[in-house]
N, C-alpha and C positions, 0 to 999 in steps of 0.2 A: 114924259117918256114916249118918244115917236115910235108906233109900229112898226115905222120902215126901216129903222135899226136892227129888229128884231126877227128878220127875214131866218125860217130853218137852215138849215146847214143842208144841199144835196137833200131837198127836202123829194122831189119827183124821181130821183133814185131811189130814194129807200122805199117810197110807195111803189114804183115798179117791181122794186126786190121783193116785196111783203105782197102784194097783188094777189099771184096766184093759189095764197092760202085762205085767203079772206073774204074771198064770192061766196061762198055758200049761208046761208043764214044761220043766224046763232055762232058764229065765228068770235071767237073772243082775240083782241088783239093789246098785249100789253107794252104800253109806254111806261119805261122804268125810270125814263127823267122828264116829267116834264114840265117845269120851268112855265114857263108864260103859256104853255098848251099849243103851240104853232105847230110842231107833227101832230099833236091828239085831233085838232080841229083838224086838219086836211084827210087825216085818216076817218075820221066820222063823216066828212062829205063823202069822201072818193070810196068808201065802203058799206053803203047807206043797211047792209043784214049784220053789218058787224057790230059787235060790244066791244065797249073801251075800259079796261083796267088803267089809270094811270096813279103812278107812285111819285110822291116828293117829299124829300124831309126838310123843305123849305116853308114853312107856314105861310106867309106871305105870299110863295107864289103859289100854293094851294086855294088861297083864296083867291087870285088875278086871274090862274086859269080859270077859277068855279064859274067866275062872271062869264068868260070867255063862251064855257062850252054849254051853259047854262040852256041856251037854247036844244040843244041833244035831250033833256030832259034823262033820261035811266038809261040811257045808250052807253051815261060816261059814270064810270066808280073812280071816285077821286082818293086817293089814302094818303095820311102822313104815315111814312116809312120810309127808311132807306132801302136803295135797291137790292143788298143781301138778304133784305126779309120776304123777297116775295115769296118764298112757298107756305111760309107763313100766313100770307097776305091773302095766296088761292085758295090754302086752305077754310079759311072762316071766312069767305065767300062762296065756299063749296065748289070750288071749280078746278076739276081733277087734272085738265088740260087746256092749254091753248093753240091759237091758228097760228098767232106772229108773236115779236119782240121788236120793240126798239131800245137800244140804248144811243141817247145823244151824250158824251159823254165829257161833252165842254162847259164849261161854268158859264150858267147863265146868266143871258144879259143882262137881265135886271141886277144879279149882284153884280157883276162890274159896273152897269152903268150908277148904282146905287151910292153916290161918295161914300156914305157916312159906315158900310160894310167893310173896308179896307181892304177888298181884293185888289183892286186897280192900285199901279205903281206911279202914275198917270196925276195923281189929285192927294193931296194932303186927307188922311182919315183914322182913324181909331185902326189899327192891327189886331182886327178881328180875325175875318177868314172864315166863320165858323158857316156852314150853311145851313145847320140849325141851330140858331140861335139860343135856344133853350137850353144845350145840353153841351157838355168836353169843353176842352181849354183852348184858348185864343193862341193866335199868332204870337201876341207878345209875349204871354204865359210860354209859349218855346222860347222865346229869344232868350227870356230874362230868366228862364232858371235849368233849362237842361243843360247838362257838359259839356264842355266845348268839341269835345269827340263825337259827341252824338247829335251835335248840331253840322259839322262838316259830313258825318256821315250822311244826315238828309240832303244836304246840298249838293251832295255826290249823286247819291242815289238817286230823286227825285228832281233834280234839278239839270243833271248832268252837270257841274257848275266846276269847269276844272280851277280854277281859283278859289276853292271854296277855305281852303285854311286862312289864305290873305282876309278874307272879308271875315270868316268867325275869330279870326287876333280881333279883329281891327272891334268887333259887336263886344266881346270879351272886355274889352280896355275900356267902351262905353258904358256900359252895363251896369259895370262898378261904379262911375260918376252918377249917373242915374239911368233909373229901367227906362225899358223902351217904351212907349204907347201910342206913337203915329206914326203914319208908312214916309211921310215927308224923309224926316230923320236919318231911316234906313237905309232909302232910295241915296240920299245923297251921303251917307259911310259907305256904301258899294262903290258911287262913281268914284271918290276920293281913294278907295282900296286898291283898285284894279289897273295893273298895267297899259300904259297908253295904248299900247295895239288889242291889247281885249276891248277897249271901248270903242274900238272902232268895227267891231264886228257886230252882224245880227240885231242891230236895236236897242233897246232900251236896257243897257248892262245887269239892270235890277229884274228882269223880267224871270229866269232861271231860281233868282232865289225868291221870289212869291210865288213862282209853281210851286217851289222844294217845300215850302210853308205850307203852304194853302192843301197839298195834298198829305203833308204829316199829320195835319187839325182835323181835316176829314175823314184819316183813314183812306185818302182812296182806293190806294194800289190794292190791302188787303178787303176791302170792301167789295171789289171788283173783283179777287181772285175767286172768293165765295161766289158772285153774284151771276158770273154769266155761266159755269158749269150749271149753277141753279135753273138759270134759263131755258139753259137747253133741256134739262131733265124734264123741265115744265112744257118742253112742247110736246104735242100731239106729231102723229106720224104723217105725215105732208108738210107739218109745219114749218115755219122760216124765221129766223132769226136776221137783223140787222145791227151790226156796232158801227160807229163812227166814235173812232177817237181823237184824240190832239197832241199826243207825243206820243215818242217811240217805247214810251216806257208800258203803255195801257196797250197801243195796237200789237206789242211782241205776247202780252199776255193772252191776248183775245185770238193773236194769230195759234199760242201755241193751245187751246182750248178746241179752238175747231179742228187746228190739224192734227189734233189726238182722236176727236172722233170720226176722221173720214179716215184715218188708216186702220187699216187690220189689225187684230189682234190675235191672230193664231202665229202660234210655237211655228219657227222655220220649216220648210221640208215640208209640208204638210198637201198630198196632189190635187185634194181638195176640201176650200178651207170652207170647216162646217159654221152655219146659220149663227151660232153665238159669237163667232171670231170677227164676222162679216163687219164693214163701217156701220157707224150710226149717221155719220152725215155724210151731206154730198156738199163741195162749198161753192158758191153763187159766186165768188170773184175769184181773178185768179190774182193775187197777192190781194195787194190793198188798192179800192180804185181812188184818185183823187179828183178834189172838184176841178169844174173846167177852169180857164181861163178868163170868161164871162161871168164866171159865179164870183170870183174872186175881187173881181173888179166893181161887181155889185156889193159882196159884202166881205170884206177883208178878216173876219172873224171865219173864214171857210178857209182862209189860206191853210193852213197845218190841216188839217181836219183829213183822214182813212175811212174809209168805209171799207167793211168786209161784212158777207151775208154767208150763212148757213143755208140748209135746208135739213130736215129731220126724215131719215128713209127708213131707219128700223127700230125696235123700241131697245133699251139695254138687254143684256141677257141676263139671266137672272141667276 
């Protein structure tokens, strides 16, 4: 597994955006994804008073980061969790509030580049999905026994997949000859299903329904829905929050979470709107910013990728 694969995503942006909360000492800064540790490590050099909370329900890369940041010694708190339980997670660390947040919120390289995991559409593997591997049901455990209604409705929702009934007939007719268990299979009942000019757009035709999968097995959307209001509640006042997501479906959530709390909450008409009405944030981008051009061309796994940054300026009202 080459390092240089594994370059962050707008790794010196989101240290820019988080910067000005995490100078002071004792600064607690938490990474809710992190995967192989490449934001944690940059965030532990480039903020040498700050503490690192970082969350993964990934065992594996709990332990590849542990190597990684190993040298921070007590700088770095590693947890298996997923990222809806951090208040859970401050709590029995005892820590009321925090400086920053990251959420990197793309599926790590190492499960793609990982065969034998089945995210990638790319390589023949078991229809896993799962990124903790201990616990919920596999990709193929969807294929092979939810309803066909509720397997198009994933591939709508989470995939945007407007051919999605073509390809659940075509999984539906297979199913019954035998279950599914490797992504090979799939991959090539999608390109068989799909209209010669769908293939010809956007890439690898299979790509849309291993998102719609791979985020039904993990829960993302609702995992995410819980987990960044969480965040923000979790921060301290000056503090800053950063997202980068990878579809439209994660940055509309994260867009509609911040711009809930930087608008007003006071009744119309009001000549002036008292302390409790007032925003809770202020937001660091104005939409979503994307990687450059250069970045892209370094590492192609940044092409989709949004970032949006908060900032935290009053506490809720109570």
């Amino acid at each position: 597994m080459s390092q240089s694969r594994h370059v962050p995503v707008m790794l010196q942006r989101c240290l820019d955006m988080l910067a000005p909360a995490l100078t002071e000492p004792g600064a607690v800064v938490v990474d809710c994804t992190l995967g192989l540790g490449g934001h944690s490590e940059a965030l532990l050099r480039q903020f040498p008073e700050a503490r690192l909370v970082a969350l993964d329900r990934d065992k594996e890369a709990l332990r590849l980061s542990g190597e990684r940041l190993a040298p921070f010694g007590d700088r770095a708190t590693l947890v298996h969790a997923v990222y809806d339980e951090l208040p859970d997670v401050l709590d029995r660390l005892g820590v009321p509030r925090v400086q920053g947040v990251l959420f990197d919120l793309g599926v790590s390289s190492m499960q793609l580049d990982e065969a034998d995991r089945g995210f990638a559409y790319a390589q023949d593997a078991p229809l896993d999905m799962r990124m903790d591997q201990t616990t919920g049901i596999s990709a193929a455990e969807v294929l092979n026994t939810y309803p066909p209604g509720e397997i198009v409705r994933i591939l709508r929702a989470y995939g945007e997949e407007k051919q999605a009934k073509r390809i659940v007939s075509a999984i539906v007719r297979e199913r019954e000859k035998e279950p599914f268990s490797n992504s090979a299979r799939l991959v090539e009942l999608i390109r068989d299903s799909l209209p010669q000019a769908a293939k010809r757009t956007g890439g690898n035709p299979a790509k849309r329904t291993f998102q719609a999968l791979r985020i039904e097995v993990n829960g993302e959307l609702s995992v995410l829905e819980r987990a960044i209001p969480a965040a923000v509640k979790a921060l301290a006042v000056g503090g800053r929050i950063a997202v980068l997501s990878y579809h439209s479906l994660e940055d509309r959530l994260v867009k509609q979470v911040f711009a809930a709390g930087a608008a007003t909450t006071a009744p119309p008409g009001l000549p002036v709107v008292p302390e409790r009405y007032q925003p809770r944030l202020k937001l660091l981008t104005r939409g979503a910013e994307l990687p450059t051009e250069e970045e892209i061309a370094e590492n192609r796994r940044a092409a989709p990728a949004r970032l949006r940054g908060a900032q935290r300026i009053r506490e809720d009202a109570e």
